[in-house]
C-alpha positions as CSV (number, residue, x, y, z in Angstrom):
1,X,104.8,94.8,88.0
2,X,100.9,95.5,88.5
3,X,98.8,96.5,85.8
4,X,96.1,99.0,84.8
5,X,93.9,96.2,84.8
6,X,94.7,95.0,88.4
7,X,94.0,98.8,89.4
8,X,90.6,99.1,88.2
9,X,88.0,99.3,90.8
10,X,90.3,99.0,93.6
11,X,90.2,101.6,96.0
12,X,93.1,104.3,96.3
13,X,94.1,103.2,100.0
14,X,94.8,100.1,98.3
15,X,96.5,101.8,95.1
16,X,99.0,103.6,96.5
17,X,100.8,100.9,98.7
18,X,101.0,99.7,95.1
19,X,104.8,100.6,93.6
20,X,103.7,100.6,90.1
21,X,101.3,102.8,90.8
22,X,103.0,105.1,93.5
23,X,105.5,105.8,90.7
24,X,103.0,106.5,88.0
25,X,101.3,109.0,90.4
26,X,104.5,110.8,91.8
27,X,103.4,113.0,94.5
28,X,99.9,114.0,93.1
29,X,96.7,113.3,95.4
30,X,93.2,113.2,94.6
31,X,91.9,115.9,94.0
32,X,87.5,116.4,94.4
33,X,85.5,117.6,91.6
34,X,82.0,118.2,93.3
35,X,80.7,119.9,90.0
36,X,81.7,116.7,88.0
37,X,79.5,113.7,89.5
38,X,81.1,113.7,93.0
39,X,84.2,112.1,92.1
40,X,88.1,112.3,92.8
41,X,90.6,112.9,89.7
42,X,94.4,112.4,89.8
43,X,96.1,114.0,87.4
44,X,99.7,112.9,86.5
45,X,102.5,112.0,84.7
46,X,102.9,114.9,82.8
47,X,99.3,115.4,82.6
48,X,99.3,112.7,80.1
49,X,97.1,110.3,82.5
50,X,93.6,110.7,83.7
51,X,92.6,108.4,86.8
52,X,88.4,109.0,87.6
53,X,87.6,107.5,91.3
54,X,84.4,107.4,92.6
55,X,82.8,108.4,95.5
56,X,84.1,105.9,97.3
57,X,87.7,106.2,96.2
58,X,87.5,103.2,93.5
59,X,89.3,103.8,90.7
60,X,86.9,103.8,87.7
61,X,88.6,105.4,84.7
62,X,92.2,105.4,83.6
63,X,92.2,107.4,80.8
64,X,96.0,107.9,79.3
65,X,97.0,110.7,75.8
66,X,98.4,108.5,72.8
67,X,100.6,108.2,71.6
68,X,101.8,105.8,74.5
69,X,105.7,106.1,75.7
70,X,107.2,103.0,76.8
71,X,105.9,103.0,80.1
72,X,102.5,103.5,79.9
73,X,102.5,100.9,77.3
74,X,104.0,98.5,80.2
75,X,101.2,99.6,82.8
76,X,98.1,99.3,79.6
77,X,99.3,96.2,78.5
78,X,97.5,92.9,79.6
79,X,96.8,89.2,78.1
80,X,94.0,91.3,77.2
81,X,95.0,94.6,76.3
82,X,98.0,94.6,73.3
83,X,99.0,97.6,72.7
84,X,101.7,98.5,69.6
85,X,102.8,101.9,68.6
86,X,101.8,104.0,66.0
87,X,98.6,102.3,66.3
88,X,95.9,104.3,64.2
89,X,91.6,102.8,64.1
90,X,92.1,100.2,61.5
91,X,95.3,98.8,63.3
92,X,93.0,98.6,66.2
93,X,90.1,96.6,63.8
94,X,92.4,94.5,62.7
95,X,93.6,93.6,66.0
96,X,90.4,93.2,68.4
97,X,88.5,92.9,65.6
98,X,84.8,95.1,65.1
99,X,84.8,97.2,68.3
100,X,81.6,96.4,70.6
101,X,80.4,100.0,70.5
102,X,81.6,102.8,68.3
103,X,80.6,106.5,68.1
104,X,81.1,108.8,65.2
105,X,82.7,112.3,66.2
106,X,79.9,115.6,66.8
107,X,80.0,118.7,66.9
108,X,77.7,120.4,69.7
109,X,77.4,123.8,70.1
110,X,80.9,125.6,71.0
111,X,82.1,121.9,71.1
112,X,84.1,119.6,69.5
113,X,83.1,115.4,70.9
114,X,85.6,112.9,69.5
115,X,84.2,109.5,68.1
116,X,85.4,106.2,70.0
117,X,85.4,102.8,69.6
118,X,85.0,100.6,72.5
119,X,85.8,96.9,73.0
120,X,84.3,94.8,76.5
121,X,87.2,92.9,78.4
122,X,86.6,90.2,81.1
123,X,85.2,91.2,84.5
124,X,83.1,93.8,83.0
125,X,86.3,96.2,82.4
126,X,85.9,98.0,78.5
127,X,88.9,99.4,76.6
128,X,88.1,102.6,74.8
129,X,89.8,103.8,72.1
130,X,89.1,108.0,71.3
131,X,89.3,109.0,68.0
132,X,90.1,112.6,67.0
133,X,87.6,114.6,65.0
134,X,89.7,115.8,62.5
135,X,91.4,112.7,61.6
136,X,88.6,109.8,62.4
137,X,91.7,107.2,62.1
138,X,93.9,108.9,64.7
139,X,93.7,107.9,68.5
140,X,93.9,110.9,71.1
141,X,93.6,108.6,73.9
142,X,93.6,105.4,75.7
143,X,91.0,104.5,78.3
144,X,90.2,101.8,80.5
145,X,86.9,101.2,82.7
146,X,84.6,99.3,84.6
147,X,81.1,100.4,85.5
């Protein structure tokens, strides 16, 4: 079973011969968001996964809503990535250790922005973890990246 990890910057010609993927996706195409950066979104699984491509149909983000069920868990997971549930900031910590970058939560006008704390993996991938602003120890969501 491919990985999260071996998705990441591969383009989505590429992705969807993959099975692992193909089931995580379902029937769901990209989809263009021209006011967004000129990039292609998927939406799926329930609307509990996020995949950001770029203009040229690489796939940049995977951004998935925590907690994790089982199989997302399966498709996060890596030699890099260990993912447990229930697993809450200082779980995190004291897994990967003091996070490369970290952002506290804001508030912006008529807006809410969660805090994060992000640790770098090999090949120039990062694994971010979102924080929600009410609780600053709870994770909202998973994300993986390159760029």
């Amino acid at each position: 079973m491919s990985t999260v990890c071996d998705w990441i910057n591969c383009c989505h010609d590429k992705l969807v011969k993959d099975s692992s993927f193909a089931a995580l996706v379902g029937g769901n195409v990209l989809q263009f968001e021209p006011t967004i950066d000129d990039r292609f979104d998927i939406v799926c699984y329930g609307d509990k996964v996020n995949m950001i491509f770029d203009e040229d149909k690489r796939l940049k983000f995977f951004i998935a809503e925590y907690p994790l069920d089982e199989c997302l868990t399966k498709l996060l997971s890596s030699e890099e990535i260990v993912l447990g549930r229930g697993m809450d900031k200082s779980g995190i910590v004291s897994s990967y250790g003091e996070p490369d970058k970290s952002a506290g939560s804001r508030k912006l006008p008529g807006l809410v922005k969660n805090g994060w704390i992000q640790y770098n993996l090999k090949d120039g991938m990062k694994l971010t973890f979102s924080l929600s602003h009410a609780d600053p120890n709870s994770v909202v969501d998973v994300r993986v990246s390159v760029g």
